[in-house]
C-alpha positions as CSV (number, residue, x, y, z in Angstrom):
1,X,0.0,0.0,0.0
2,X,1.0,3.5,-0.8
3,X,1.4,5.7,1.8
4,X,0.3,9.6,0.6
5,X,-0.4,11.2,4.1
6,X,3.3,10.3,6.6
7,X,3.8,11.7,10.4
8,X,6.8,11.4,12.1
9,X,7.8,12.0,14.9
10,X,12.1,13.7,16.5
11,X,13.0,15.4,19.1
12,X,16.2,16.2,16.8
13,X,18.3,13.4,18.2
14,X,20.5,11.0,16.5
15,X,17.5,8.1,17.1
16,X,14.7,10.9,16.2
17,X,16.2,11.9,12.9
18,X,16.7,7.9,12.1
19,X,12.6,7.9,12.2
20,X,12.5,10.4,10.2
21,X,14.7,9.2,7.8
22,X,12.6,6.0,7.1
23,X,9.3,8.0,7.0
24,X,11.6,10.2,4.1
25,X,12.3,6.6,2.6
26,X,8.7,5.7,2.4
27,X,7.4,8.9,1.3
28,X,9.8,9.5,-1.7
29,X,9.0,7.1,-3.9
30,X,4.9,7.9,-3.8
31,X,5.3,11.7,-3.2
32,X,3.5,11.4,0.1
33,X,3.2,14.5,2.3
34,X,5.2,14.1,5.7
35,X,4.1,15.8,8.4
36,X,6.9,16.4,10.9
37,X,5.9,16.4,14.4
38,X,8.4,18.0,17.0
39,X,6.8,18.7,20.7
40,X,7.8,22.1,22.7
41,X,7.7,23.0,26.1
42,X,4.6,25.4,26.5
43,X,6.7,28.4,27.6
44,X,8.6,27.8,24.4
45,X,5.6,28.3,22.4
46,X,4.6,31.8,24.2
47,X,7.9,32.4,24.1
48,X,8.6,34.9,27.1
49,X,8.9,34.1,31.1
50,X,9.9,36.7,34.1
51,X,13.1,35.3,34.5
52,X,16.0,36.7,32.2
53,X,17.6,32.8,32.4
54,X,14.4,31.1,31.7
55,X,14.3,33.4,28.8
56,X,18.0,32.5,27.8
57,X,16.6,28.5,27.9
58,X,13.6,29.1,25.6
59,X,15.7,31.2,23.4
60,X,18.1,28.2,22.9
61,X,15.4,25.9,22.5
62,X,13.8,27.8,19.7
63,X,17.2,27.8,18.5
64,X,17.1,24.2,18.5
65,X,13.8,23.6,17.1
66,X,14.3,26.3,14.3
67,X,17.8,24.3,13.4
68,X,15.9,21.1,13.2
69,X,13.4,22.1,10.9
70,X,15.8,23.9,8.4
71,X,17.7,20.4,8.4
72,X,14.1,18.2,7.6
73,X,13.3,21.2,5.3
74,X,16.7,21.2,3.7
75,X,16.6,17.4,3.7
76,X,12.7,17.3,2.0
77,X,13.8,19.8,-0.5
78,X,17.0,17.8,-1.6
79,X,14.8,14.5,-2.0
80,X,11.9,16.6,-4.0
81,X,9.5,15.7,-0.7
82,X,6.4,17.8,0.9
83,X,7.4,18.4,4.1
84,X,5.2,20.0,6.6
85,X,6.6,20.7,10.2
86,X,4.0,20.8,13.4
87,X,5.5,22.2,17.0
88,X,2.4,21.4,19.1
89,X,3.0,22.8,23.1
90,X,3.8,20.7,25.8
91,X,2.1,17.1,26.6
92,X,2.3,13.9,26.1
93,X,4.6,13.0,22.9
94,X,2.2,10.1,22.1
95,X,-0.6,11.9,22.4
96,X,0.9,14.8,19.8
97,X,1.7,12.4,17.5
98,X,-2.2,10.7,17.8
99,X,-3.5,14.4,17.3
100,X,-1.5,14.8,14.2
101,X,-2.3,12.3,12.2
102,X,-6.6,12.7,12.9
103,X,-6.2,16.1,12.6
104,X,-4.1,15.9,8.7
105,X,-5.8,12.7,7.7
106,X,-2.4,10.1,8.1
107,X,-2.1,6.7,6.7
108,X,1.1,5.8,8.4
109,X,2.5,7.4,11.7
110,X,6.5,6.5,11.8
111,X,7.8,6.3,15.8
112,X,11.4,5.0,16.4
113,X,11.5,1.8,18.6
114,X,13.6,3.9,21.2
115,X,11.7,5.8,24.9
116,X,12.0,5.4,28.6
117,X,13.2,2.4,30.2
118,X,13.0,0.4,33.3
119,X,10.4,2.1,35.5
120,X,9.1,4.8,33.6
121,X,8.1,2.8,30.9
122,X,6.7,0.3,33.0
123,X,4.1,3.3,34.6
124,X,4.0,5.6,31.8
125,X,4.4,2.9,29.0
126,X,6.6,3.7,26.1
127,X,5.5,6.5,23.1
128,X,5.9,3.7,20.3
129,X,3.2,1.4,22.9
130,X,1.1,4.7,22.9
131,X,0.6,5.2,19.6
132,X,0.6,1.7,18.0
133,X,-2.6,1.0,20.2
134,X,-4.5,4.3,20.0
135,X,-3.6,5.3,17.2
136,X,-6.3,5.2,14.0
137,X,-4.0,4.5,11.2
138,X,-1.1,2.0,10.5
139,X,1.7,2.4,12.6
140,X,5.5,1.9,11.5
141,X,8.1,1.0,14.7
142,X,11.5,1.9,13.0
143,X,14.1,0.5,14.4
144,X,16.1,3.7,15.5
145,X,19.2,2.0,17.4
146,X,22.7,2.9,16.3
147,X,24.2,0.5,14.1
């Protein structure tokens, strides 16, 4: 099956970028839109606090954000692909990704295989667990660890 509508998941890591890669893999070759999903600390999103070194952390942040994005747009662009980046505020990661794909219509939603361990994925359960049984549409675990 062709895929035409992708989200994906990074947090602009090593492993997050290796997700996106295989979503960029899958998309090529049908021209599907990818839908880039990258969550952000609320204050991030307003973008100002009281403090003048809270400030100096969002600023970096967006920083960070805003250097992801012109790598996956760069990337997109290179590859001929539609890329279209979402920075919802704050949450659950899972729960972002979930929103995404009802709210643009996905096919596919591409997590990498990689979250919490020990006892915080025991209570919170992992974002790949999230999504692959809430989650409307087909689900794609890529497997994200270094090789």
């Amino acid at each position: 099956m062709a895929y035409q509508v992708i989200v994906v998941g990074t947090d602009g890591s090593e492993r997050g970028t290796g997700a996106v890669q295989e979503a960029m893999e899958l998309a090529g070759p049908v021209g599907a839109t990818l839908h880039v999903v990258q969550v952000v600390h609320p204050a991030v999103g307003a973008g100002q606090v009281d403090s003048e070194a809270w400030q100096q952390v969002i600023d970096d942040e967006r920083g960070r954000i805003d250097s992801v994005r012109s790598s996956l747009v760069a990337e997109a662009d290179r590859r001929g692909l539609a890329l279209e980046f979402h920075t919802p505020g704050g949450g659950d990661v899972a729960d972002a990704l979930i929103s995404t794909a009802e709210s643009v219509g996905a096919e596919l939603v591409v997590v990498g295989n990689k979250g919490m361990t020990g006892m915080s994925r025991f209570v919170l359960g992992s974002i790949p667990n999230k999504v692959a049984h809430r989650c409307r549409c087909s689900v794609l675990i890529a497997n994200t660890d270094p090789t």
